[in-house]
C-alpha positions in Angstrom: -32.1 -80.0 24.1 -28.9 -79.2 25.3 -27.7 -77.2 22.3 -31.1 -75.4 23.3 -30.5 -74.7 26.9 -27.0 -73.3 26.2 -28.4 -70.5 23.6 -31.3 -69.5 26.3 -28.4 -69.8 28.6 -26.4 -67.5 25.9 -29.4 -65.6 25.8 -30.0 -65.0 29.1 -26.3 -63.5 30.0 -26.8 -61.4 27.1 -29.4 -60.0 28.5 -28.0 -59.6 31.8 -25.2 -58.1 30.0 -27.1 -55.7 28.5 -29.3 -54.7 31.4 -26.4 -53.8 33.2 -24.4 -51.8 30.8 -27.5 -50.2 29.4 -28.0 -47.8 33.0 -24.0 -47.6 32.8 -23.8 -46.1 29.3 -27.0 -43.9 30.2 -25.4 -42.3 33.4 -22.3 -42.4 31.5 -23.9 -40.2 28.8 -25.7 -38.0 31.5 -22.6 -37.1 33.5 -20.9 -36.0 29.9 -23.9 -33.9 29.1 -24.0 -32.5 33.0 -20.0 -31.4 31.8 -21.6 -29.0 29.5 -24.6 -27.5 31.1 -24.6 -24.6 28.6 -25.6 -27.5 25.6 -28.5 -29.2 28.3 -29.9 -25.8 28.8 -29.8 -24.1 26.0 -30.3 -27.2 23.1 -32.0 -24.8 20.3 -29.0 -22.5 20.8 -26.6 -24.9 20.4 -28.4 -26.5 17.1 -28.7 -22.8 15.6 -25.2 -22.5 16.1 -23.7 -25.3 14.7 -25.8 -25.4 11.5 -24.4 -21.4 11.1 -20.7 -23.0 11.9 -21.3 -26.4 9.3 -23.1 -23.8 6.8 -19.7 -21.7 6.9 -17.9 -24.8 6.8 -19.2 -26.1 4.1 -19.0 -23.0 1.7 -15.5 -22.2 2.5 -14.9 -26.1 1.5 -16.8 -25.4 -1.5 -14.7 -22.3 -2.4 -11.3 -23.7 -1.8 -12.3 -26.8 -4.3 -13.6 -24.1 -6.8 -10.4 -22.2 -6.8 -8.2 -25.3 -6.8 -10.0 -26.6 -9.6 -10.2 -23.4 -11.6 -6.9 -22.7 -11.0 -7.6 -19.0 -11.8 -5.2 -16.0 -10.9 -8.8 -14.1 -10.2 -10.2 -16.8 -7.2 -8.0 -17.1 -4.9 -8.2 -19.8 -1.8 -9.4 -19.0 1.4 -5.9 -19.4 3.0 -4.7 -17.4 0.1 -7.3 -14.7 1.7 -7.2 -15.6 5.0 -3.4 -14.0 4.7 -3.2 -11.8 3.0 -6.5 -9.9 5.4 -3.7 -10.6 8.4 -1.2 -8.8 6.1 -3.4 -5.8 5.5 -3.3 -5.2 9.7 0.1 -4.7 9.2 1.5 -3.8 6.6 0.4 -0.2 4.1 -0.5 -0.5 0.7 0.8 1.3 -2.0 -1.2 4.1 -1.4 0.3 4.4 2.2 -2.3 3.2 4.2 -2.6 0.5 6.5 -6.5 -1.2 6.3 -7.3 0.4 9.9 -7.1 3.7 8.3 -9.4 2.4 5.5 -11.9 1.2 7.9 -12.0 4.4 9.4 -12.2 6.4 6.6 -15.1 4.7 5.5 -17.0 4.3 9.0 -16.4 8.2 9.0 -18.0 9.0 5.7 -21.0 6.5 6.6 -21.6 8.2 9.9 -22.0 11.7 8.3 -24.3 10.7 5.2 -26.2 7.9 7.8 -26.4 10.5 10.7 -27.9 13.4 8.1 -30.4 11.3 6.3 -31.8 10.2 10.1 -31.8 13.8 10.7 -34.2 15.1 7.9 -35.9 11.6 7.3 -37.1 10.9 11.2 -38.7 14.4 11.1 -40.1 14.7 7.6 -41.7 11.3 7.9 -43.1 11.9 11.4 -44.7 15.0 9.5 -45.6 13.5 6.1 -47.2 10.7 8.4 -49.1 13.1 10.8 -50.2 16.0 8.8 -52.1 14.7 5.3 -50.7 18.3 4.2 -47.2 17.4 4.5 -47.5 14.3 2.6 -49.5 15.9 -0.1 -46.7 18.4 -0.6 -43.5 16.2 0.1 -44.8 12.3 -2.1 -44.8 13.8 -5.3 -41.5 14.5 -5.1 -40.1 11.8 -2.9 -42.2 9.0 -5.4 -39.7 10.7 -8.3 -37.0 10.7 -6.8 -36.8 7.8 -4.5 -36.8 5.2 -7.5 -33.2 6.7 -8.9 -30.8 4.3 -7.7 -28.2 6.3 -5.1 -25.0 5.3 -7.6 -26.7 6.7 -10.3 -25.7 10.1 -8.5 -22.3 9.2 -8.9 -21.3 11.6 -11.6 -23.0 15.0 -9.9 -21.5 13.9 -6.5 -18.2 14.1 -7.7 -18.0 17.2 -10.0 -20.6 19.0 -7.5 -19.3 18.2 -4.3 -16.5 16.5 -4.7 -14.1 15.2 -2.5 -14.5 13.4 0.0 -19.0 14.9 0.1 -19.3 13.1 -3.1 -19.0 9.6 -0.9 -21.1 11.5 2.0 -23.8 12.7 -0.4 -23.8 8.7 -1.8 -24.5 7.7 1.6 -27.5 10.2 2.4 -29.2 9.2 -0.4 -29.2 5.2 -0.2 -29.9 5.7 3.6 -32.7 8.3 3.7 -35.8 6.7 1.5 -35.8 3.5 4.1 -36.0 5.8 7.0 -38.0 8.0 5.7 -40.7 5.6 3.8 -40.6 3.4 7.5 -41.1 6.3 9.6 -44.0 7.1 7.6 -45.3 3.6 7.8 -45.1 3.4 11.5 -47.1 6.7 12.4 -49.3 5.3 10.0 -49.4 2.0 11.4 -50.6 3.4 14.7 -53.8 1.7 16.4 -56.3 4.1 16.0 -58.3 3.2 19.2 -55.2 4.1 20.9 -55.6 7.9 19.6 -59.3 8.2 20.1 -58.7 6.9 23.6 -56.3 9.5 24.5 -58.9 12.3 22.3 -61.5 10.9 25.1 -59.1 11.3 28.1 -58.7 15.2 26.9 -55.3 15.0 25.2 -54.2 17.7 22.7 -52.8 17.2 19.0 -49.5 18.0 20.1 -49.6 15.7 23.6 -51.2 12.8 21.5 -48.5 13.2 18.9 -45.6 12.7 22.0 -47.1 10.8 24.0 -49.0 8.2 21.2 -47.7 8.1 17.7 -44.1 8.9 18.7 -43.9 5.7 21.2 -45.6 3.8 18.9 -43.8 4.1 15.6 -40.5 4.1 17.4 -39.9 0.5 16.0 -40.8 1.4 12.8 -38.1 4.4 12.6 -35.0 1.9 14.2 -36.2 -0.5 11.6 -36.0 2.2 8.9 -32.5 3.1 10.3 -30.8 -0.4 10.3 -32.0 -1.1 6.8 -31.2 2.3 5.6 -27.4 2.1 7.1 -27.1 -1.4 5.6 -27.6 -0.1 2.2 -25.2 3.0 2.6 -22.7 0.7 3.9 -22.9 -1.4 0.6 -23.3 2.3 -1.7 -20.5 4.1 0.1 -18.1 1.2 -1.5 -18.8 1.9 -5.3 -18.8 5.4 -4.6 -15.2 5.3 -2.8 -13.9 3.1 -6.2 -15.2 5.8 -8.4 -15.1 9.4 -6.6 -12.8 9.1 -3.4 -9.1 9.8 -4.1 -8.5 9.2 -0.2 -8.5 6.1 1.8 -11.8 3.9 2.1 -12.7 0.2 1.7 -13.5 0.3 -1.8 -10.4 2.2 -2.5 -8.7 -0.4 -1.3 -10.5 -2.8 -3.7 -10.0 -1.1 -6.8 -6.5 -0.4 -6.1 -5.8 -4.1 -4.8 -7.7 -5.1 -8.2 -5.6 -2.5 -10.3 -2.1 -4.2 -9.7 -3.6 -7.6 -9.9 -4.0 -8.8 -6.2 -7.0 -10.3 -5.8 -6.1 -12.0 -2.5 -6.1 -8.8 -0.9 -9.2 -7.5 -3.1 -11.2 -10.9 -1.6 -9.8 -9.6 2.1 -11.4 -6.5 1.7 -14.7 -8.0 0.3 -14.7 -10.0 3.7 -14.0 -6.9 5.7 -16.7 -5.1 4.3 -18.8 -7.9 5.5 -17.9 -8.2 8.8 -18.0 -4.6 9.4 -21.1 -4.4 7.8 -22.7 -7.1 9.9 -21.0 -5.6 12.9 -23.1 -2.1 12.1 -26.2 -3.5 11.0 -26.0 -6.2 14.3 -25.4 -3.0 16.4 -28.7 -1.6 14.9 -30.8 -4.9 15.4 -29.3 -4.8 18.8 -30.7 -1.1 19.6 -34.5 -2.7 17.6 -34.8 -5.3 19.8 -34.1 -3.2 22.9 -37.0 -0.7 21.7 -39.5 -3.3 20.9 -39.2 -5.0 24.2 -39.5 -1.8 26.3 
């Protein structure tokens, strides 16, 4: 009996133990989480986040083991890469350029071949989309052509054109089918109560066209545009290996590959991706703006 009543006395303490402690830690947990009000407000944010951050993580640990255990003079380590894209801010390449200049090169290059395909796609596709005349003449052609893959250009760019349109020419091609086809999808795409509402309220062909279709396949041409300047971005760097004798990203690549350093070629690989994401964010950014006005 007494070994009994000193366990329900253990018991009991442990209890008490526990029932005071247990509002401690909680309060205790509370006033850490009230330390970071950004993580109690925003939890999804946070989760989103950190998977991104582990998913990085994880395949940089992945690549690092990979190159370690290959041992090859072709995969380089991260930190390997990591340095040598630090190097590239500062120092030129054997060509004479630092990577700045390459970056620039080919952001100039995009913008003219990106900025002309917009220019004759938006308007053709409004047209094609609007007038069944338009499309009638302008499908046949565009259905023949639009299957050609933009590198397979590659050889008339560069006798034709030449330096530095080839890259340009590239660019207009891989970027004006998406803006064109999804310009032409969004005045198609447009509610047709919407136009027989403004017929009824007495507006004319050309008023319904500004004041209806235009607003409505708005999101459907910025869509076009960002998918259409993500694939020139990743054209215009197989046409600088093969046609551009100037500076570029993918000159840098192929000249980096040429003499064997493939720490730097890997740098340039991830510059191209950040300043690809960079220009196709800056595009979603502009999307999202569109579709919420």
């Amino acid at each position: 009996m007494a070994v009994k009543a000193a366990g329900e006395g253990i018991g009991t303490a442990s209890q008490r133990v526990e029932t005071r402690d247990g509002p401690r830690v909680a309060s205790i947990g509370l006033r850490m989480l009230d330390a970071f009000p950004f993580v109690t407000r925003h939890p999804s944010l946070v989760t989103r986040h950190g998977l991104s951050l582990l998913s990085i993580a994880s395949f940089l640990a992945l690549w690092h083991l990979l190159a370690i255990v290959i041992a090859s003079p072709y995969l380089p380590t991260p930190l390997a890469v990591a340095r040598a894209a630090i190097a590239a801010f500062f120092e030129r390449d054997f060509l004479g350029f630092t990577i700045q200049q390459h970056i620039a090169s080919s952001l100039v290059r995009i913008v003219w071949g990106f900025g002309l395909a917009a220019l004759l796609a938006v308007p053709l596709g409004l047209a094609s989309g609007w007038l069944r005349s338009v499309e009638h003449l302008t499908g046949p052609v565009v259905e023949l052509l639009r299957p050609i893959p933009p590198l397979a250009w590659i050889p008339f760019a560069i006798y034709f054109f030449g330096d530095p349109f080839d890259a340009v020419f590239i660019v207009f091609l891989a970027a004006f089918f998406p803006i064109l086809l999804s310009t032409l999808a969004g005045v198609k795409a447009v509610d047709p109560i919407l136009i027989d509402a403004a017929r009824t309220l007495g507006a004319k062909r050309l008023r319904l066209f500004l004041q209806v279709v235009l607003p409505a396949a708005l999101g459907n041409i910025v869509t076009g545009m960002r998918i259409g300047l993500g694939v020139g971005w990743m054209c215009i760097m197989a046409a600088e290996m093969v046609g551009v004798k100037g500076g570029g990203l993918g000159v840098y690549i192929w000249s980096m590959g040429e003499i064997g350093r493939f720490d730097a070629v890997f740098a340039g690989m991830a510059i191209i991706g950040v300043v690809g994401i960079a220009l196709t964010g800056a595009m979603g950014w502009v999307e999202k703006r569109i579709s919420k006005a």
